[in-house]
N, C-alpha and C positions, 0 to 999 in steps of 0.2 A: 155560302157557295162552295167553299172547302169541303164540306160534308158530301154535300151532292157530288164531287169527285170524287171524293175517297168512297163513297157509295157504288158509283157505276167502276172507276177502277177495281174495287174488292170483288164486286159480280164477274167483269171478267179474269179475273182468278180464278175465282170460287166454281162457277161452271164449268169449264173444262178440269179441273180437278176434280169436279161431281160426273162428270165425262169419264174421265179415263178409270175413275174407282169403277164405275160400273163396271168397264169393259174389263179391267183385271177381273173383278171378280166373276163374270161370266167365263171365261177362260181359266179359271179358277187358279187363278193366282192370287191367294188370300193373303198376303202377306203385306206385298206392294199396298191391295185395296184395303188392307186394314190402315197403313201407314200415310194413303191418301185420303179416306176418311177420316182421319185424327185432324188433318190439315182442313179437310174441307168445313168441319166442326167446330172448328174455331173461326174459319170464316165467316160462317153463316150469324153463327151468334153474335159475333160483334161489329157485322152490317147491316142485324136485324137493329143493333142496339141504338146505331146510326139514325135509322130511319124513323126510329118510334120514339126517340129523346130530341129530334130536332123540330127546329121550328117551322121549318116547311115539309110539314108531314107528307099532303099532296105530292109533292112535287116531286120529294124523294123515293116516293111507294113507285111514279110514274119511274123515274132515273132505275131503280132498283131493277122491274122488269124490261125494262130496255137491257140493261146490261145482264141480264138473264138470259134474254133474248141472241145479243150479241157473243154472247158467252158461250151460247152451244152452238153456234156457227163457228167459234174460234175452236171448241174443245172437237168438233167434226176433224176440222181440218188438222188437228195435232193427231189423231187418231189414225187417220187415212196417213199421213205421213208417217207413221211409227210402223204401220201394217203388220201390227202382231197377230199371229198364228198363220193358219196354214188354211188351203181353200182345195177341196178337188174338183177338176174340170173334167164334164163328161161331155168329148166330143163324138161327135156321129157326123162319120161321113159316108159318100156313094160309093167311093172307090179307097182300097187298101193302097195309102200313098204311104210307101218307104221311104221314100225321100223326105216327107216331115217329120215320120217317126225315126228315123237314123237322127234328123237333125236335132230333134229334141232331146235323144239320148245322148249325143254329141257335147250338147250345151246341156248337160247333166239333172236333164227331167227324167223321171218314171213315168216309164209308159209302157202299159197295160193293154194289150188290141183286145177285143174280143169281135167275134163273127157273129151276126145277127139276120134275121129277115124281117124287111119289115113288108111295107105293101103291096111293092113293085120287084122289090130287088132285096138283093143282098143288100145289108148293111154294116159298116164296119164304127164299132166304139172304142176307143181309146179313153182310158182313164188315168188321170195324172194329178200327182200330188203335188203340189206346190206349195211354198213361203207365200205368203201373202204379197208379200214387198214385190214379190216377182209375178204376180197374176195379169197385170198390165203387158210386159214382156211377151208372157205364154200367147197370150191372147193375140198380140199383133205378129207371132210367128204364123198361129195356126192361119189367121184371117192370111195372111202374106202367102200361104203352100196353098189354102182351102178356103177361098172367098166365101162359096156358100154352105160352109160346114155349122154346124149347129150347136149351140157350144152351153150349156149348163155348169155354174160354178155353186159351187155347196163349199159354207165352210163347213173343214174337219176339225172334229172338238178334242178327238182323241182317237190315236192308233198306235198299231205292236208293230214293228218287224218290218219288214221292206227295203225295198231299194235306200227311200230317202232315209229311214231307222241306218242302216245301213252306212250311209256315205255322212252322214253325223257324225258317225261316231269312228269312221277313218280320219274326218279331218279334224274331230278332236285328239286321237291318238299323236295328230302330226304335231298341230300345235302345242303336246305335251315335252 
């Protein structure tokens, strides 16, 4: 019975460290995902070891994908918590509202208007780059000024220069 804990315990280890190597390494952060694959590698092998030298093989194979299972439910929500990188929101609204785009400059978003037409009307887009950690936020300002604005969020994998390039590297200068 030991085993079969140290089984599903080691799974939910082992999965969200199989988790977040992913997500470093798509974000290409090779370093981290090398340094959590090393970890995850030793997990694996010596929970495989667990499972195929004990005497309730069944049962442990069963324990293992459960905690598999559990384990990328747990490595989701360490991820969503962590919200690394950055995502841009492309809204589209009916009417050029200053008032949300002052506010959002305000509370230190880049925003982008551009002027479009679409079927009926004018249409105005706003594009904004944000921290991930902060998309939640963006989101319930825009819904708060523009109930039925239309709101598209993309993550950005990589960019030069801008506002937020920009206000980086003022508040790294300050913190220097």
């Amino acid at each position: 019975m030991q085993n079969i804990l140290l089984i599903l315990l080691l799974q939910l280890v082992y999965v969200p460290i199989l988790t977040l190597r992913t997500i470093f390494l798509v974000k290409n952060m090779t370093l981290i995902a090398a340094a959590f694959g090393f970890i995850e590698s030793l997990i694996y092998v010596f929970g495989l070891s667990l499972v195929f030298n004990g005497e309730q093989e069944t049962v442990a194979l069963i324990v293992y994908a459960l905690g598999f299972g559990i384990g990328m439910m747990i490595g989701g929500a360490i991820e969503n918590k962590l919200a690394i990188g950055y995502n841009n929101l492309m809204v589209n609204l009916m009417e050029k509202n200053m008032e949300l785009i002052n506010y959002l400059r305000n509370e230190g978003f880049g925003v982008t208007v551009y002027e479009g037409e679409g079927r009926d009307s004018k249409r105005y887009r706003l594009d904004i780059l944000t921290k991930r950690s902060r998309e939640e936020e963006l989101i319930q300002i825009i819904e708060e000024y523009e109930p039925k604005a239309f709101i598209i969020s993309y993550e950005a994998r990589r960019f030069k220069g801008g506002f937020l390039v920009n206000s980086m590297k003022k508040m790294k200068s300050k913190n220097e």
